[in-house]
C-alpha positions in Angstrom: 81.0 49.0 85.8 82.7 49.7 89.6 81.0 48.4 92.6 78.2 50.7 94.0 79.3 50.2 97.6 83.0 51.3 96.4 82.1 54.2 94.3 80.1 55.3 97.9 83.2 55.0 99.6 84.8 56.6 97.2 82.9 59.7 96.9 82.9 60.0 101.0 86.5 59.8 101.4 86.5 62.5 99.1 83.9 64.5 101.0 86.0 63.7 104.6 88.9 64.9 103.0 88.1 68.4 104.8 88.2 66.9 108.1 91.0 64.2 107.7 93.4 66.3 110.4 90.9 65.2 112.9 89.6 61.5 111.5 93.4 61.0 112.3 94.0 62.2 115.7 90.7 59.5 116.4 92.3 56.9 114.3 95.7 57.3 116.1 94.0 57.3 119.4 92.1 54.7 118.7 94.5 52.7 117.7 97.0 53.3 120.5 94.2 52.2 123.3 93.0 48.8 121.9 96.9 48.2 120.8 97.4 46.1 123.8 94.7 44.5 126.1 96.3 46.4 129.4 95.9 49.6 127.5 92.5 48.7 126.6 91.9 47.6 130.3 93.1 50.9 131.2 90.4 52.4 129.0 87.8 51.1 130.2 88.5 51.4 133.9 88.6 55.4 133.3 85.7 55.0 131.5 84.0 53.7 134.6 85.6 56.3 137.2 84.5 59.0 134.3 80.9 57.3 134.3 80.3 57.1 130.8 77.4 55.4 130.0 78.6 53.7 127.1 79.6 50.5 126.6 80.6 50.5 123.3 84.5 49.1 121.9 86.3 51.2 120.8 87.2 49.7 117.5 89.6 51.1 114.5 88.0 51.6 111.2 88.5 50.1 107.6 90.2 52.7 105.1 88.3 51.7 102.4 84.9 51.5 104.2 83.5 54.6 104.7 80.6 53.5 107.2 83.2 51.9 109.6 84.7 55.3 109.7 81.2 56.7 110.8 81.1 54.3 113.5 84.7 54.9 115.0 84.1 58.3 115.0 80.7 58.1 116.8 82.0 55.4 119.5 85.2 58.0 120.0 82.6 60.8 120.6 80.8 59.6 123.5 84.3 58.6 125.3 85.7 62.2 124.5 86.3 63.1 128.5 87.8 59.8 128.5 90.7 60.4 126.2 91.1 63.8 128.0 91.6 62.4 130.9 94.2 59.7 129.8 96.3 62.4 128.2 97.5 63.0 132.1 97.5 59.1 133.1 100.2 58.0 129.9 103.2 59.8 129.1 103.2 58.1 125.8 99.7 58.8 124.7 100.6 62.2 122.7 98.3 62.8 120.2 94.8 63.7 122.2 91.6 65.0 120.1 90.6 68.7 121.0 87.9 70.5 121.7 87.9 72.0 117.7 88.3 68.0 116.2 85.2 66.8 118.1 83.2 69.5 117.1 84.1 68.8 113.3 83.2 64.8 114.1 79.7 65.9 115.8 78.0 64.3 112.6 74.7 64.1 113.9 74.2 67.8 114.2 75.4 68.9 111.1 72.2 68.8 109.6 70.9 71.8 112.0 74.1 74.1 111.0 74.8 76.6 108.4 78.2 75.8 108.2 80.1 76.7 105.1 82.7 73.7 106.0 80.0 71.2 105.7 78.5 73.3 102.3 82.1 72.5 100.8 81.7 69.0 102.2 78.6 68.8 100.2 79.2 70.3 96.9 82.5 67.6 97.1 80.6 65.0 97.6 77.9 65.8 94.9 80.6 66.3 92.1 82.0 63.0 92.6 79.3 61.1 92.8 78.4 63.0 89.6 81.5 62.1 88.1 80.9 58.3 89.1 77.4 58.2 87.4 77.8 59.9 84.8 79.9 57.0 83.7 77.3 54.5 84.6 73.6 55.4 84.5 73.5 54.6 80.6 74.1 51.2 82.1 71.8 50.9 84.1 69.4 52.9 82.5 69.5 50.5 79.3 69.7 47.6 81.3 65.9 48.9 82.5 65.1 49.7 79.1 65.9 46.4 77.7 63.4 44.8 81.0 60.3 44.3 78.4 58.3 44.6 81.9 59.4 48.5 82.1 60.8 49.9 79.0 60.8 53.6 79.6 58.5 53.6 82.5 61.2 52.9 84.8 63.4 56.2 83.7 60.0 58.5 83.1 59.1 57.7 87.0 62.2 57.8 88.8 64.2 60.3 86.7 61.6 63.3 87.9 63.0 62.6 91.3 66.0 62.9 90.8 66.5 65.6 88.1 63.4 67.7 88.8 63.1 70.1 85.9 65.8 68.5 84.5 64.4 65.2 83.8 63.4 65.2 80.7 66.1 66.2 79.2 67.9 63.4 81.1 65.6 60.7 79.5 66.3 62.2 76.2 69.4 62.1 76.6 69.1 58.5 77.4 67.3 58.0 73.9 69.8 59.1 72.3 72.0 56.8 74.1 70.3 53.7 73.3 69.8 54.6 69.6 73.5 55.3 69.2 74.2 52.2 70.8 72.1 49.9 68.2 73.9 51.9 65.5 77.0 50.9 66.8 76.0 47.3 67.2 74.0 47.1 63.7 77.6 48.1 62.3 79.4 44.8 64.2 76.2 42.4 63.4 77.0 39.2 61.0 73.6 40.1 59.0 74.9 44.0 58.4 78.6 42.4 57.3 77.1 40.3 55.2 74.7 42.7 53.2 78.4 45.0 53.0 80.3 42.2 51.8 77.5 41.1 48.9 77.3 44.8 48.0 81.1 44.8 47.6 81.4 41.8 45.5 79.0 43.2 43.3 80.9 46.7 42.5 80.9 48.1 38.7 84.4 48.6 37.9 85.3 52.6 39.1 83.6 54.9 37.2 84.5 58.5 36.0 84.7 61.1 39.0 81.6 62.4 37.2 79.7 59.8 38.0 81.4 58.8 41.8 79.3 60.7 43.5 75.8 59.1 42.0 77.7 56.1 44.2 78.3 57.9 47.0 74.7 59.1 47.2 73.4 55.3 46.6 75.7 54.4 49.6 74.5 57.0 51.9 70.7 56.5 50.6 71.3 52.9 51.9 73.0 53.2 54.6 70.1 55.3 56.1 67.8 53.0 55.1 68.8 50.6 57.2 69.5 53.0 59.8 65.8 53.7 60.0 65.1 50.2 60.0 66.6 49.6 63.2 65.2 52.7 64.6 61.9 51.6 63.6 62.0 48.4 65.4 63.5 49.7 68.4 61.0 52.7 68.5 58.2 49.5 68.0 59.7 47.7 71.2 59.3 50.8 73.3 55.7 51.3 72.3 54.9 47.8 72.3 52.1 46.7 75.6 54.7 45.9 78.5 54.4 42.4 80.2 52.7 41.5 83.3 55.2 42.5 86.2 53.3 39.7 88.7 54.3 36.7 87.2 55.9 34.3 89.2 59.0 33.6 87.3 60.0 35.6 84.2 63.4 35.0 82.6 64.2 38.0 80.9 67.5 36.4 79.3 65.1 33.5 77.7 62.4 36.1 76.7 65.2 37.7 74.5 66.8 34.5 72.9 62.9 33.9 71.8 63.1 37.3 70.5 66.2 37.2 68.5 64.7 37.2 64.9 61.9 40.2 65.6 64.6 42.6 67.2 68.6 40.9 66.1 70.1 43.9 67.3 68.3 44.8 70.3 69.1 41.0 71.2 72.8 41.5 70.9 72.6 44.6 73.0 70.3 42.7 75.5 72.8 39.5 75.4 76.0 41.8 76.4 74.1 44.5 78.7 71.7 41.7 80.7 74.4 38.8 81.2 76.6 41.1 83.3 76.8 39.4 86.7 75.8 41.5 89.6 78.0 41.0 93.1 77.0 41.8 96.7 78.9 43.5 99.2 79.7 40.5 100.9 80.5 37.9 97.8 82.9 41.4 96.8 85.0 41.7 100.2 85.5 37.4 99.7 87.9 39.0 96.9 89.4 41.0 99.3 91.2 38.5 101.3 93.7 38.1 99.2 96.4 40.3 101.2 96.0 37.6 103.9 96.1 34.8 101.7 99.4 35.9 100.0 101.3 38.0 102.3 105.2 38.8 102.7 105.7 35.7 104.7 103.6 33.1 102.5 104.6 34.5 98.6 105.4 31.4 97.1 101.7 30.0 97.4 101.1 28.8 93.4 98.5 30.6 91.9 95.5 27.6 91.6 96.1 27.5 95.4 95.5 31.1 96.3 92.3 30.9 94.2 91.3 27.4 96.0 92.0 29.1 99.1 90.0 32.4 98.5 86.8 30.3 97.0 86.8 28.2 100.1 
């Protein structure tokens, strides 16, 4: 399952594509007035004659972080006379934000416009991110499910709010979900194997076509059986009492270890769903300092000593 934060970033940049033209001609500009400490000297010394009352940096942004983006682009809007002014101070400054760019970068009061740009922007952004978790809220959704201090309480709250009208046919869909899942795992659990193989071992030589079917039937007749069985249990754990939520310390991964014999398959999905790790922002970007670590001039670094170096 992809990083929240990234899929965020992801779905913005995708959003901003409408308006990349102009995120460029800030990012160049940027860029080209805190490239040297005399040009960024120069900067701010206009900035005083100008009397702009900030006294922000100007600062480039991070590609792959969409909120540094947002705060270049703000910072560049209040110095906007600024660059305008330096356009007829350096000969080699070429690339100057216009009038049109900074109106497409006044974030703030897009909210107040009926702008069909910023309608597109929208609809973008809302089909990614609908692409993104559609892939993932089955995840998380089961991963709540499997919480024997929610269940389906979790889902029946929040779902409303964000589906509206549509939310129950989102949390059915979700059902459905789960129970697929258990027949899937039922299928992969030792005790199911083991109940195949004795059936196997067991097998009346082949009889007449006649009578294949009868077999068939006995199979399928089984085979539901046990279906239900599951089905049964797991429709038991939903409408089982929930826990206390206010307890102190509740380890959800030791409540379903106890469990294991009541609910086998719900504990397998539980074991692979629940032991998932979850990483922060910040433990995420560590990773990300690899490309400083290992760069054209140090390549030969052994691999145990990259990793020693990124974990320290």
């Amino acid at each position: 399952m992809r990083c929240c934060a990234h899929i965020l970033n992801l779905v913005v940049r995708d959003g901003l594509q409408l308006i990349s033209g102009s995120i460029e001609t800030i990012q160049y500009s940027v860029g080209f007035w805190t490239a040297t400490s005399k040009r960024d000297e120069k900067f701010i010394e206009t900035a005083r004659q100008l009397k702009v009352p900030s006294i922000k940096k100007l600062k480039l942004d991070c590609k792959t972080r969409w909120n540094s983006t947002y705060l270049m682009l703000n910072t560049a809007l209040e110095y906007k006379d600024v660059f305008a002014r330096l356009k007829h101070r350096e000969s080699l400054y070429k690339r100057v934000p216009t009038e049109d760019d900074r109106s497409k970068l006044a974030i703030d009061l897009w909210l107040l416009l009926d702008d069909n740009m910023v309608n597109t922007m929208e609809t973008n952004i809302k089909l990614m991110f609908e692409k993104y978790w559609e892939m993932m809220n089955y995840l998380l959704a089961i991963g709540s499910i499997l919480d024997p201090r929610y269940k389906m309480k979790t889902i029946q709250f929040y779902y409303p709010l964000v589906y509206g009208d549509m939310s129950s046919f989102d949390i059915e869909k979700i059902r459905k979900k789960l129970y697929e899942i258990v027949e899937v795992y039922k299928k992969k659990s030792k005790q199911y194997q083991e109940v195949k193989d004795s059936r196997s071992s067991y097998l009346m030589p082949p009889l007449p076509k006649c009578g294949s079917y009868a077999d068939k039937f006995d199979m399928f007749m089984d085979s539901n059986t046990n279906t239900e069985l599951e089905k049964s249990k797991l429709n038991y754990y939903l409408e089982k009492s929930l826990l206390p939520r206010n307890t102190n310390y509740f380890d959800i991964l030791c409540s379903w270890k106890m469990n294991v014999i009541k609910y086998p398959i719900l504990h397998d999905i539980a074991k692979n769903v629940l032991a998932i790790p979850v990483t922060t922002v910040a433990s995420e970007s560590t990773f990300s300092t690899s490309g400083r670590v290992l760069c054209a001039h140090r390549n030969r670094l052994h691999p145990k000593t990259v990793e020693t170096l990124m974990c320290a």
